[in-house]
Biopython code that builds the backbone (N, CA, C, O; Angstrom):
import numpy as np
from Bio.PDB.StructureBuilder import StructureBuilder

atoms = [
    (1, "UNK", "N", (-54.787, -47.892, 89.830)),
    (1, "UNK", "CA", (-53.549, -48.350, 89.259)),
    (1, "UNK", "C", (-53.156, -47.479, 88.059)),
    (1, "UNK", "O", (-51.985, -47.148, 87.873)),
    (2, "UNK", "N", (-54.248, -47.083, 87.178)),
    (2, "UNK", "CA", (-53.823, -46.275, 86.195)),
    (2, "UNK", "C", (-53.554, -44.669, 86.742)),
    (2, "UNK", "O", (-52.730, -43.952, 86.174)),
    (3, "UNK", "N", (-54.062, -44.372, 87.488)),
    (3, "UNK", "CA", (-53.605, -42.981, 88.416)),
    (3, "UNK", "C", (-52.073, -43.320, 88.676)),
    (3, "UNK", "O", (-51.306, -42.497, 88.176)),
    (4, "UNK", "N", (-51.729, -43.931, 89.074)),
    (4, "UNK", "CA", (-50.248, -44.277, 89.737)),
    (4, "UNK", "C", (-49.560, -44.378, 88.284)),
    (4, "UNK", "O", (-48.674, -43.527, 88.202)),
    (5, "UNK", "N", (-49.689, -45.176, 87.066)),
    (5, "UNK", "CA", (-48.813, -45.060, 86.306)),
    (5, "UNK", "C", (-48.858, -43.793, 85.450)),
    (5, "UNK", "O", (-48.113, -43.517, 84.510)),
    (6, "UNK", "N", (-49.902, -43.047, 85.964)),
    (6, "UNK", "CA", (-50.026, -41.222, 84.748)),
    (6, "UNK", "C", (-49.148, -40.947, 85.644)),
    (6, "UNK", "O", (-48.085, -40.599, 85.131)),
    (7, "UNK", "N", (-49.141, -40.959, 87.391)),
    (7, "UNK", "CA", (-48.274, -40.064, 88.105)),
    (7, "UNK", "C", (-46.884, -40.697, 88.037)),
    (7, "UNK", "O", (-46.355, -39.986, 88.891)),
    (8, "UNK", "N", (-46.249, -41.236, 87.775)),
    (8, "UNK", "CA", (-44.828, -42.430, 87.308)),
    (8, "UNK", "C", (-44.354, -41.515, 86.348)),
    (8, "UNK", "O", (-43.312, -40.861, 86.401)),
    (9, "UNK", "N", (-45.446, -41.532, 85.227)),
    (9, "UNK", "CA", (-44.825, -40.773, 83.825)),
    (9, "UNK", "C", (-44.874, -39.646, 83.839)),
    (9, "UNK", "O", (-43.941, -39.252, 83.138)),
    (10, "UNK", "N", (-45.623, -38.521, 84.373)),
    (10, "UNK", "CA", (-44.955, -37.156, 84.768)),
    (10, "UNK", "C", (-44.289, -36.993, 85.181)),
    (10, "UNK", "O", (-43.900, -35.837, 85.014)),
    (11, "UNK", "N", (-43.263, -38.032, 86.310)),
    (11, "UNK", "CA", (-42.248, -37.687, 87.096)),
    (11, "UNK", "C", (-40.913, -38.047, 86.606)),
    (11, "UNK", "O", (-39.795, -37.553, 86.747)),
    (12, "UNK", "N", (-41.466, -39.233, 85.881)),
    (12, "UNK", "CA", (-40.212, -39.494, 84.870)),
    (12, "UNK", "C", (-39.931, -38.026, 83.661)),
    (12, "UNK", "O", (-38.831, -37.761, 83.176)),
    (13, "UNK", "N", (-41.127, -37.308, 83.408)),
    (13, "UNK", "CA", (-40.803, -36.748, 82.169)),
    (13, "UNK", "C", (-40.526, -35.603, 82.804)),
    (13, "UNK", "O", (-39.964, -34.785, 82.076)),
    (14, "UNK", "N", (-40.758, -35.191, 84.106)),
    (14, "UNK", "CA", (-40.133, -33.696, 84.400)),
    (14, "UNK", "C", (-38.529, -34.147, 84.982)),
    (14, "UNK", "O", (-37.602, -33.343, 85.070)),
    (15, "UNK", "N", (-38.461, -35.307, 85.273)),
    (15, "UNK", "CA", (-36.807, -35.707, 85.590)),
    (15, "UNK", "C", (-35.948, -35.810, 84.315)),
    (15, "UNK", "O", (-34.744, -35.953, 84.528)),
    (16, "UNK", "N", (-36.360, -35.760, 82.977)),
    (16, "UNK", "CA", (-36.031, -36.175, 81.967)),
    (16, "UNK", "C", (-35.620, -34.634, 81.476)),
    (16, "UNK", "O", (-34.474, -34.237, 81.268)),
    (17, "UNK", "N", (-36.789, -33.913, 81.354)),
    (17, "UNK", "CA", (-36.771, -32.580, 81.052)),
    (17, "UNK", "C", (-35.497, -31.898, 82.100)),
    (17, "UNK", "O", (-34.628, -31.364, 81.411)),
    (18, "UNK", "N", (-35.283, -31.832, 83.274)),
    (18, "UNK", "CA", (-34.550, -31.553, 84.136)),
    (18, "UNK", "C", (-32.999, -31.698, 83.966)),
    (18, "UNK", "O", (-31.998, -31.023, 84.202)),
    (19, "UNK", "N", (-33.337, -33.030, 83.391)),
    (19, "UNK", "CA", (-31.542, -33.740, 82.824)),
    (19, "UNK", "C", (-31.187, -32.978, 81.644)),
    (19, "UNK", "O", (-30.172, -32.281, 81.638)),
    (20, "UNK", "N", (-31.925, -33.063, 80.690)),
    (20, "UNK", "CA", (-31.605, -31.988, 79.721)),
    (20, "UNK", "C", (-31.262, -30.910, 80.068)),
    (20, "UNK", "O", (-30.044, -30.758, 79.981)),
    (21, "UNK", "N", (-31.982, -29.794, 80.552)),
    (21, "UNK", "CA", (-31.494, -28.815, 80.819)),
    (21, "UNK", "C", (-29.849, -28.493, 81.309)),
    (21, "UNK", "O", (-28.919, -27.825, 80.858)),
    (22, "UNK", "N", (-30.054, -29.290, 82.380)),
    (22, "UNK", "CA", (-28.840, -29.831, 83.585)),
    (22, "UNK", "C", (-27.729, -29.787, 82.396)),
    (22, "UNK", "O", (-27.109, -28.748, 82.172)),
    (23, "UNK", "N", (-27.450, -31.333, 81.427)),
    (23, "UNK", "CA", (-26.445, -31.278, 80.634)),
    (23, "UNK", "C", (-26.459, -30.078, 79.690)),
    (23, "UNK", "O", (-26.151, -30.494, 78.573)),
    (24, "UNK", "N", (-26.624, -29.124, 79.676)),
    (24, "UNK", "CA", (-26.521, -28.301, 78.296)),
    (24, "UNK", "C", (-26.976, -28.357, 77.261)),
    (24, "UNK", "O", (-26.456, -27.830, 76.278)),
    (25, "UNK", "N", (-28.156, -29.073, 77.240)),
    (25, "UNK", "CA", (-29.151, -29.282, 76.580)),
    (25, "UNK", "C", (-30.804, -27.087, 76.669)),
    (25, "UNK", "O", (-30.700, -26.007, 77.251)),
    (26, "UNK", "N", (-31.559, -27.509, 76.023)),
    (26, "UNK", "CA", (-31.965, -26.725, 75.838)),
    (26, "UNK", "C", (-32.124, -25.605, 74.820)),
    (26, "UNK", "O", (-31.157, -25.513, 74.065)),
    (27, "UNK", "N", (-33.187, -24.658, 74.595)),
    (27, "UNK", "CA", (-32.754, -23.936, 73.434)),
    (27, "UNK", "C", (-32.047, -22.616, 73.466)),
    (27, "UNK", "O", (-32.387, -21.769, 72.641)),
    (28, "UNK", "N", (-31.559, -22.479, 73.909)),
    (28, "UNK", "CA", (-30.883, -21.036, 74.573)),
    (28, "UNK", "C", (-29.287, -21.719, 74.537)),
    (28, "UNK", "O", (-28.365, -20.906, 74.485)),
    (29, "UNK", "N", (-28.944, -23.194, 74.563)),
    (29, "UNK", "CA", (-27.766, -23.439, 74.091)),
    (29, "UNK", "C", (-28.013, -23.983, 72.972)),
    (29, "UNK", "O", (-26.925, -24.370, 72.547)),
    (30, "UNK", "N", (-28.937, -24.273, 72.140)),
    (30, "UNK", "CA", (-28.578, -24.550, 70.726)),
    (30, "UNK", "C", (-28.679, -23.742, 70.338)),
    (30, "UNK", "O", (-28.013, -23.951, 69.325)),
    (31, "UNK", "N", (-29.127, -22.444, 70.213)),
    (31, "UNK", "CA", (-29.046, -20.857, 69.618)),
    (31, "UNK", "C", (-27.645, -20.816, 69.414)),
    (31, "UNK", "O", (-27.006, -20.781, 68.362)),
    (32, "UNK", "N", (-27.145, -20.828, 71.012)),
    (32, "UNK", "CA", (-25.548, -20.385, 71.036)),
    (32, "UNK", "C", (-24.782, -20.935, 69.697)),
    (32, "UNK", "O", (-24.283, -20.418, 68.697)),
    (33, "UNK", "N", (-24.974, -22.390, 70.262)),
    (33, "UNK", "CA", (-24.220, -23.309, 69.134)),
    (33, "UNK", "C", (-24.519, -22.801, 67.742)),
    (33, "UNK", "O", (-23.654, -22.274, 67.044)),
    (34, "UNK", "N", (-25.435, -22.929, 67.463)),
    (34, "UNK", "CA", (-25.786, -22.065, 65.810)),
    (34, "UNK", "C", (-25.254, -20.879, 65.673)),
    (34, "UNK", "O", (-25.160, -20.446, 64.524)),
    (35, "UNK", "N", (-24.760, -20.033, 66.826)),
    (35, "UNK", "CA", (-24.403, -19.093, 66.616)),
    (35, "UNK", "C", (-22.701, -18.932, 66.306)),
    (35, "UNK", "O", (-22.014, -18.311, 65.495)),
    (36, "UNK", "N", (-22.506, -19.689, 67.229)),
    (36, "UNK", "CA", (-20.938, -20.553, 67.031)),
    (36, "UNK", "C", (-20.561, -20.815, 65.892)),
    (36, "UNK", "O", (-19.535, -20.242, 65.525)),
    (37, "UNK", "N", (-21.291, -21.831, 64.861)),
    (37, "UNK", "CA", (-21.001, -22.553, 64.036)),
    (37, "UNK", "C", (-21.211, -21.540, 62.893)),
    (37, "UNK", "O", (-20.475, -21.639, 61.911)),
    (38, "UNK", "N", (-22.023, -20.707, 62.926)),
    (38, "UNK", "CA", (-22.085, -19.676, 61.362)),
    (38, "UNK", "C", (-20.856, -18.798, 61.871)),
    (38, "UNK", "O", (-20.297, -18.317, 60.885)),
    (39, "UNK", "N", (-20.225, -18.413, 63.078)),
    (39, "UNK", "CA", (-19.209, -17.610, 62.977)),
    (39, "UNK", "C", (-18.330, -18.377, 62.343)),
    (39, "UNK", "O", (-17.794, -18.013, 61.297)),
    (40, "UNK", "N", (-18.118, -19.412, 62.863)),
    (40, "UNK", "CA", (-16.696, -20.057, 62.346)),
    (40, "UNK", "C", (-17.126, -20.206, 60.613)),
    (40, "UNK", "O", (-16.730, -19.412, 59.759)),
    (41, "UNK", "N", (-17.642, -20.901, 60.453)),
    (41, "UNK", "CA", (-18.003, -20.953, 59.194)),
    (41, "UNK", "C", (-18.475, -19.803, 58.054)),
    (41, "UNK", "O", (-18.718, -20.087, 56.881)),
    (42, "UNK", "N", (-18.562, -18.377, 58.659)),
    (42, "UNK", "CA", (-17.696, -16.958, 58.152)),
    (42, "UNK", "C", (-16.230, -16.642, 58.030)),
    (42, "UNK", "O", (-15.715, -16.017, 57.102)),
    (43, "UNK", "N", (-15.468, -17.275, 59.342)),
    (43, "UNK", "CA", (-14.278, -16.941, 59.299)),
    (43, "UNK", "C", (-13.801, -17.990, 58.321)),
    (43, "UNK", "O", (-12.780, -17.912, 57.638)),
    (44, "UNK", "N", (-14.695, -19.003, 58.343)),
    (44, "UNK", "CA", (-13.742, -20.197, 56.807)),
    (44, "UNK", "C", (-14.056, -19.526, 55.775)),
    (44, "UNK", "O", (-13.247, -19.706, 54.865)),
    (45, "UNK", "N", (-14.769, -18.926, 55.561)),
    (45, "UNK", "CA", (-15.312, -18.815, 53.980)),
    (45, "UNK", "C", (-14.578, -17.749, 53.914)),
    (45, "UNK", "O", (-14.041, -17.754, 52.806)),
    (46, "UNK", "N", (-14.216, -16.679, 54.616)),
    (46, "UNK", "CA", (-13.392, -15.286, 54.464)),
    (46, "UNK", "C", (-12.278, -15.774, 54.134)),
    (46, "UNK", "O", (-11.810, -15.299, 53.099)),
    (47, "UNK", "N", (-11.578, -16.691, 54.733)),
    (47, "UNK", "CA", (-10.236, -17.416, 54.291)),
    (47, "UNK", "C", (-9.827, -17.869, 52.992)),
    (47, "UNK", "O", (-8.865, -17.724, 52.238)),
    (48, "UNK", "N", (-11.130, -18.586, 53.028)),
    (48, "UNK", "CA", (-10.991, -18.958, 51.799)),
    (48, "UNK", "C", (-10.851, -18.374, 50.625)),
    (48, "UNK", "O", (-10.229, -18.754, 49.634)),
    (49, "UNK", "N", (-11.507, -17.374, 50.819)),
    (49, "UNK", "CA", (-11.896, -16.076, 49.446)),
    (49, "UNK", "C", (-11.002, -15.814, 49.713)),
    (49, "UNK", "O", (-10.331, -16.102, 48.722)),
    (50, "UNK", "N", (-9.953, -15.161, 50.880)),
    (50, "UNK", "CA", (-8.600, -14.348, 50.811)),
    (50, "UNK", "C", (-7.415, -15.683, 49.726)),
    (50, "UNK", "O", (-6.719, -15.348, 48.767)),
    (51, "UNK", "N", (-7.491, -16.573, 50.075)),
    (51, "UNK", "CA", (-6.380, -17.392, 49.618)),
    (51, "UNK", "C", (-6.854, -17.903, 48.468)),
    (51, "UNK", "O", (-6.070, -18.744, 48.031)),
    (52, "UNK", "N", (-8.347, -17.666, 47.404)),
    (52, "UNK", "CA", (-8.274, -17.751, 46.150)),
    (52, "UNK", "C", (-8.137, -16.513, 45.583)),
    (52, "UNK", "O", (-7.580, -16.489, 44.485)),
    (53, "UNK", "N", (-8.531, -15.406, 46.091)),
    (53, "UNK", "CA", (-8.310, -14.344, 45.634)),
    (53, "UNK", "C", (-6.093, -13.927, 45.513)),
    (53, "UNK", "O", (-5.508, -13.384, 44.576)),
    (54, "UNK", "N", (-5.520, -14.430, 46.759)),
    (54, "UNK", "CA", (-4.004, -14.425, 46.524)),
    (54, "UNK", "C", (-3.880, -15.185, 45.536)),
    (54, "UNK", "O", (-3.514, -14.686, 44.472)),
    (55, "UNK", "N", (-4.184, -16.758, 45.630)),
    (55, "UNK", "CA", (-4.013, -17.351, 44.220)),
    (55, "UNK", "C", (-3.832, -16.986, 42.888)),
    (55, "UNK", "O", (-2.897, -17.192, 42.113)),
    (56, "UNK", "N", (-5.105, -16.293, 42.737)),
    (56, "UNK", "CA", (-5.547, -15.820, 41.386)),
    (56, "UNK", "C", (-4.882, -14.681, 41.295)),
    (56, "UNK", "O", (-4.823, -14.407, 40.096)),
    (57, "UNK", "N", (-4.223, -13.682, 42.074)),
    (57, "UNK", "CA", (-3.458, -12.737, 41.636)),
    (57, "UNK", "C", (-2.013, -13.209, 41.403)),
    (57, "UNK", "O", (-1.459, -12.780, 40.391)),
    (58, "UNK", "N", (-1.458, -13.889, 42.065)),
    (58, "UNK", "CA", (-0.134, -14.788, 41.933)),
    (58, "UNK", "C", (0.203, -15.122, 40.250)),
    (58, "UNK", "O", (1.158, -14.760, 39.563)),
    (59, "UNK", "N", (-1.317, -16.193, 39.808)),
    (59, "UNK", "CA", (-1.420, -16.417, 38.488)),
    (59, "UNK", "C", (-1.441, -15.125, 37.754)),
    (59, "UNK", "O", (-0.389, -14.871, 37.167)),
    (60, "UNK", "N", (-2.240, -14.394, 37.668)),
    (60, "UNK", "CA", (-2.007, -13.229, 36.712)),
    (60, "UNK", "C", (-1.116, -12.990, 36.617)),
    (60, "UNK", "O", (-0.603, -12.936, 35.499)),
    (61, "UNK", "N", (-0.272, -12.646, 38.008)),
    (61, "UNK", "CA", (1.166, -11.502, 37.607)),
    (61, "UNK", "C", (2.390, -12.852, 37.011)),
    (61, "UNK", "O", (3.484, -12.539, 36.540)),
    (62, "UNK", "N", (2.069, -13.870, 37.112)),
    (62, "UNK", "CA", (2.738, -15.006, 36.483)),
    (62, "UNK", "C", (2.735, -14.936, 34.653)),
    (62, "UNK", "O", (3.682, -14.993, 33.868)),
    (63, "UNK", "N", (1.169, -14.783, 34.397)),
    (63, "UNK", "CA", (1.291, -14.984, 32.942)),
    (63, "UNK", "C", (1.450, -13.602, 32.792)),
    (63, "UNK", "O", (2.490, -13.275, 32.220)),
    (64, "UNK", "N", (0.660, -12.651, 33.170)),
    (64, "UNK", "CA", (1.086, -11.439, 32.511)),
    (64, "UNK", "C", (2.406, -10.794, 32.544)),
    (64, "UNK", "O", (2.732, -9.850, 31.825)),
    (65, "UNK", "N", (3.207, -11.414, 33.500)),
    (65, "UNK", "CA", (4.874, -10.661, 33.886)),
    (65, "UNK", "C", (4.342, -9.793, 34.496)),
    (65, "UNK", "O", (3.142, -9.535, 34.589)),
    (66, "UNK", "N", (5.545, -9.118, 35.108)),
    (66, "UNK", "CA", (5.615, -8.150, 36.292)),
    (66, "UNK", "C", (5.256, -7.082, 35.473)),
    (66, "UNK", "O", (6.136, -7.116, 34.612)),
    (67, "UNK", "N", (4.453, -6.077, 35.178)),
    (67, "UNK", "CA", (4.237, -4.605, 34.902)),
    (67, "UNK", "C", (4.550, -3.657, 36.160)),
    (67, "UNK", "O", (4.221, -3.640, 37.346)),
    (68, "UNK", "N", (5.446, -2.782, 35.207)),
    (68, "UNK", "CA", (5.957, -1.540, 36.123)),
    (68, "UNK", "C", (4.515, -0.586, 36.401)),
    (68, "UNK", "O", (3.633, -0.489, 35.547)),
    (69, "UNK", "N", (4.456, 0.082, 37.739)),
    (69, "UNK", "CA", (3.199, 0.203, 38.239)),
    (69, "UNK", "C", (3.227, 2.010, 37.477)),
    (69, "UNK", "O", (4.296, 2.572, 37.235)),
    (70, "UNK", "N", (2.347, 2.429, 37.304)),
    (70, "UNK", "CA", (2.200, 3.345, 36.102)),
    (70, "UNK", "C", (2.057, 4.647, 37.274)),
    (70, "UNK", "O", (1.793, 4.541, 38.471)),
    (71, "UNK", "N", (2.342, 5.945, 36.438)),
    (71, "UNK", "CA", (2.699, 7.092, 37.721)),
    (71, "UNK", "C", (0.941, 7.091, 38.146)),
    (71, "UNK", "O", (0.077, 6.308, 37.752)),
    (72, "UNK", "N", (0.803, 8.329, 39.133)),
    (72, "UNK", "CA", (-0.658, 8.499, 39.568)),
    (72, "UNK", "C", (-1.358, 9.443, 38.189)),
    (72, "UNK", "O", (-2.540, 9.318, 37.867)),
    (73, "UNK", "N", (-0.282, 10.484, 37.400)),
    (73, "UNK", "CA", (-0.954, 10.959, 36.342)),
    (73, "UNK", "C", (-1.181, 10.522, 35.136)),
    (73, "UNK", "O", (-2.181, 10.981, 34.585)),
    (74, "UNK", "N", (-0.388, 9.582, 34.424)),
    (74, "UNK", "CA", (0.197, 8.287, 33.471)),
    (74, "UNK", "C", (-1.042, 7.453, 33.900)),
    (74, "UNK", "O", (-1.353, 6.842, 34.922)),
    (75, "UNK", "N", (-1.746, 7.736, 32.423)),
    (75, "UNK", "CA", (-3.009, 6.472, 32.571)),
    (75, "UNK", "C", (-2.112, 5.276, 31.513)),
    (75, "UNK", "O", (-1.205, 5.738, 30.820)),
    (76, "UNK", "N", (-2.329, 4.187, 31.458)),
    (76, "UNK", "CA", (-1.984, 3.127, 30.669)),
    (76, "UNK", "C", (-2.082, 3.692, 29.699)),
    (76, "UNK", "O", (-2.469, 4.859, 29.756)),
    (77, "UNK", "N", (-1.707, 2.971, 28.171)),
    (77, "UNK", "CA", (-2.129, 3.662, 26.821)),
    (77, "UNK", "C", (-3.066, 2.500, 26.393)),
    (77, "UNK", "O", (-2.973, 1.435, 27.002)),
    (78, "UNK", "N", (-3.703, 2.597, 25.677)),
    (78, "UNK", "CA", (-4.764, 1.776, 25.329)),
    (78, "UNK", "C", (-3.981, 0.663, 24.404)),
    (78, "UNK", "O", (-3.038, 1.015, 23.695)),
    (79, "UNK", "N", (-4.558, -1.085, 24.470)),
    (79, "UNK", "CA", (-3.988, -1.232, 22.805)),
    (79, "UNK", "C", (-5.021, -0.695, 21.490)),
    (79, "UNK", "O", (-6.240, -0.609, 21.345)),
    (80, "UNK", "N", (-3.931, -0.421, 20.714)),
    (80, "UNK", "CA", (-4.623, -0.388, 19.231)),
    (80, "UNK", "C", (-3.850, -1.432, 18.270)),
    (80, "UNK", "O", (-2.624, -1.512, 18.189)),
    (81, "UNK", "N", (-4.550, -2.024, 17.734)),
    (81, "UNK", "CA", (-4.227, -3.302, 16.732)),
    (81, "UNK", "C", (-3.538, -2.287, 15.662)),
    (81, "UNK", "O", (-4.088, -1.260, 15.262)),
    (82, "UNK", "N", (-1.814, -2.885, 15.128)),
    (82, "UNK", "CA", (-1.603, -2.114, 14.045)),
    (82, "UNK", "C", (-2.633, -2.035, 12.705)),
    (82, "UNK", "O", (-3.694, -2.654, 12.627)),
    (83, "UNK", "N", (-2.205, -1.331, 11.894)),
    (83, "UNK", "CA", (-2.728, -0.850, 10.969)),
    (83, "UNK", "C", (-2.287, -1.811, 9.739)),
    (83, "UNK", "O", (-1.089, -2.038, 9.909)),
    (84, "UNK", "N", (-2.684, -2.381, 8.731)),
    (84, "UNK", "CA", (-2.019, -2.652, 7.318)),
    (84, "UNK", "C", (-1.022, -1.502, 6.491)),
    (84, "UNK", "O", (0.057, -1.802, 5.980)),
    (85, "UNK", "N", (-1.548, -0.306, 6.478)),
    (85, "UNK", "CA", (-0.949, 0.450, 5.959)),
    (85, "UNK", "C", (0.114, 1.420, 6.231)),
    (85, "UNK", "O", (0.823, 1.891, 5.342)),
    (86, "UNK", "N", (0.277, 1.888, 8.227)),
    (86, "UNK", "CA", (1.082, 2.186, 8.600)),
    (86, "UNK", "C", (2.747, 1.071, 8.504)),
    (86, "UNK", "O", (3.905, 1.489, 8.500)),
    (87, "UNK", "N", (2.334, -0.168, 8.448)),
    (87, "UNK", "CA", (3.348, -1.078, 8.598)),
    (87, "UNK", "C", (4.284, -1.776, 7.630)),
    (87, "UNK", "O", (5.459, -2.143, 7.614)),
    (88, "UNK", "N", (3.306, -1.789, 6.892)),
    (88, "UNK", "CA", (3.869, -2.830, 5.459)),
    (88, "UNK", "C", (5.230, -2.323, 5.248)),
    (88, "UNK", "O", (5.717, -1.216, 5.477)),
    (89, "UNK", "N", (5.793, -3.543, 4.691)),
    (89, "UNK", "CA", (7.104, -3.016, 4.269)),
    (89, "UNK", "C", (7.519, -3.370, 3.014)),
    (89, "UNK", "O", (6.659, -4.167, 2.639)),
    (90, "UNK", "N", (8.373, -3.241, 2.099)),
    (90, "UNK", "CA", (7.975, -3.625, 1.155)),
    (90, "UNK", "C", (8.155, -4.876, 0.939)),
    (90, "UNK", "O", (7.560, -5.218, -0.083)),
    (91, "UNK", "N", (8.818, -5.878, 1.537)),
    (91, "UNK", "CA", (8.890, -7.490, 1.767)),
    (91, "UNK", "C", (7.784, -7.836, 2.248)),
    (91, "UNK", "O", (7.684, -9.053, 2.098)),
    (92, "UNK", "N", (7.017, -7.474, 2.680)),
    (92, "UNK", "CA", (5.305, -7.709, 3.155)),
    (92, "UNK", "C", (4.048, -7.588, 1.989)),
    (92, "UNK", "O", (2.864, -7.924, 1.937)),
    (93, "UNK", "N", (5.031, -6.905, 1.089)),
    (93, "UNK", "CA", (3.696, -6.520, -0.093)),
    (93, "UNK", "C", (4.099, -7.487, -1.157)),
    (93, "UNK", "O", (5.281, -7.819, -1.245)),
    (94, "UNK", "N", (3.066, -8.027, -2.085)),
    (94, "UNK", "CA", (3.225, -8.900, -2.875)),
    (94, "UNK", "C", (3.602, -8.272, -4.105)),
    (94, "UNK", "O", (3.182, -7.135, -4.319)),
    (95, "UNK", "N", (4.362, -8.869, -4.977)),
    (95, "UNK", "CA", (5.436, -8.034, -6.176)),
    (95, "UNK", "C", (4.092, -7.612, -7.322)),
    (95, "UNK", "O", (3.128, -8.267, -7.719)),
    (96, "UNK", "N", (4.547, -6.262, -7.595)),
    (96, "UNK", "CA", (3.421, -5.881, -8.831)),
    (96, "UNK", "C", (3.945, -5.905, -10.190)),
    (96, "UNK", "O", (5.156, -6.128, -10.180)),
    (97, "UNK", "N", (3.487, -5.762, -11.287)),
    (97, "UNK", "CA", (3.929, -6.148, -12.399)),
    (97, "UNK", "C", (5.226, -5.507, -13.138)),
    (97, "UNK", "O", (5.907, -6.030, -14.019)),
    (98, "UNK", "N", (5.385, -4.175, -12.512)),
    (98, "UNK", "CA", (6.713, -3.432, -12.212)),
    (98, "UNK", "C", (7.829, -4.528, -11.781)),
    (98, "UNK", "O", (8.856, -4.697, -12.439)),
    (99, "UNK", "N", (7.597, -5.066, -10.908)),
    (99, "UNK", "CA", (8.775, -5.357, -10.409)),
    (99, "UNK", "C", (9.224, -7.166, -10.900)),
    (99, "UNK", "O", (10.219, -7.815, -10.578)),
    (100, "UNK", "N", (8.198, -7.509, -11.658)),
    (100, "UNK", "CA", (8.259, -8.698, -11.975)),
    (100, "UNK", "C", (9.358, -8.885, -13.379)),
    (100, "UNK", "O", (9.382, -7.921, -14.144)),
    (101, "UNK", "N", (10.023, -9.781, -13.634)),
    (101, "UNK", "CA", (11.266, -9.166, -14.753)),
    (101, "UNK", "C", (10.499, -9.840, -16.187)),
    (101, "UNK", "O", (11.009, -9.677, -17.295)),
]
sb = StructureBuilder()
sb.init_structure("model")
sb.init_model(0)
sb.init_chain("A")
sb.init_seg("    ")
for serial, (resi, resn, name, xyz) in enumerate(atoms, 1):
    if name == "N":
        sb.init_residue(resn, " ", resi, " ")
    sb.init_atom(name, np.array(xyz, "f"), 0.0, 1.0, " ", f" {name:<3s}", serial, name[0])
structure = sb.get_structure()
């Protein structure tokens, strides 16, 4: 009797194994699928980076204003913070004892 139910349960488990396969089961289709799912989920993440990266340039040229695009020999000029002494004027300088009445 116990011979008959070992031979029951091998036949059930190679019919079982069989069905799997059958439905698309197996590992040669879950590879696929994994393989599936990281593509797509490259092509999201590429998207994504393209449309924060447009974003974020949108914003810049927003706060910074439009800059005229500079020739190919025309490097930018650097800033330099004015000077105190190139600028002053004399309404900027505080009155010295000369000028006090």
């Amino acid at each position: 009797m116990e011979v008959l139910t070992l031979l029951i349960a091998v036949v059930a488990l190679v019919i079982a194994i069989l069905a799997f396969q059958r439905t698309g089961g197996g590992i040669h289709d879950l590879r696929r699928q994994m393989e599936d799912l990281s593509e797509k989920t490259e092509h999201a993440t590429k998207g994504a980076r393209d449309m924060t990266a447009d974003a974020l340039s949108r914003l810049e040229t927003f706060i910074r204003g439009q800059q005229k695009p500079s020739s190919p020999g025309h490097e930018t000029p650097e800033y330099k913070p004015p000077t105190t002494e190139s600028h002053e004027t004399p309404e900027d300088q505080p009155p010295t004892r000369e000028d006090k009445p």
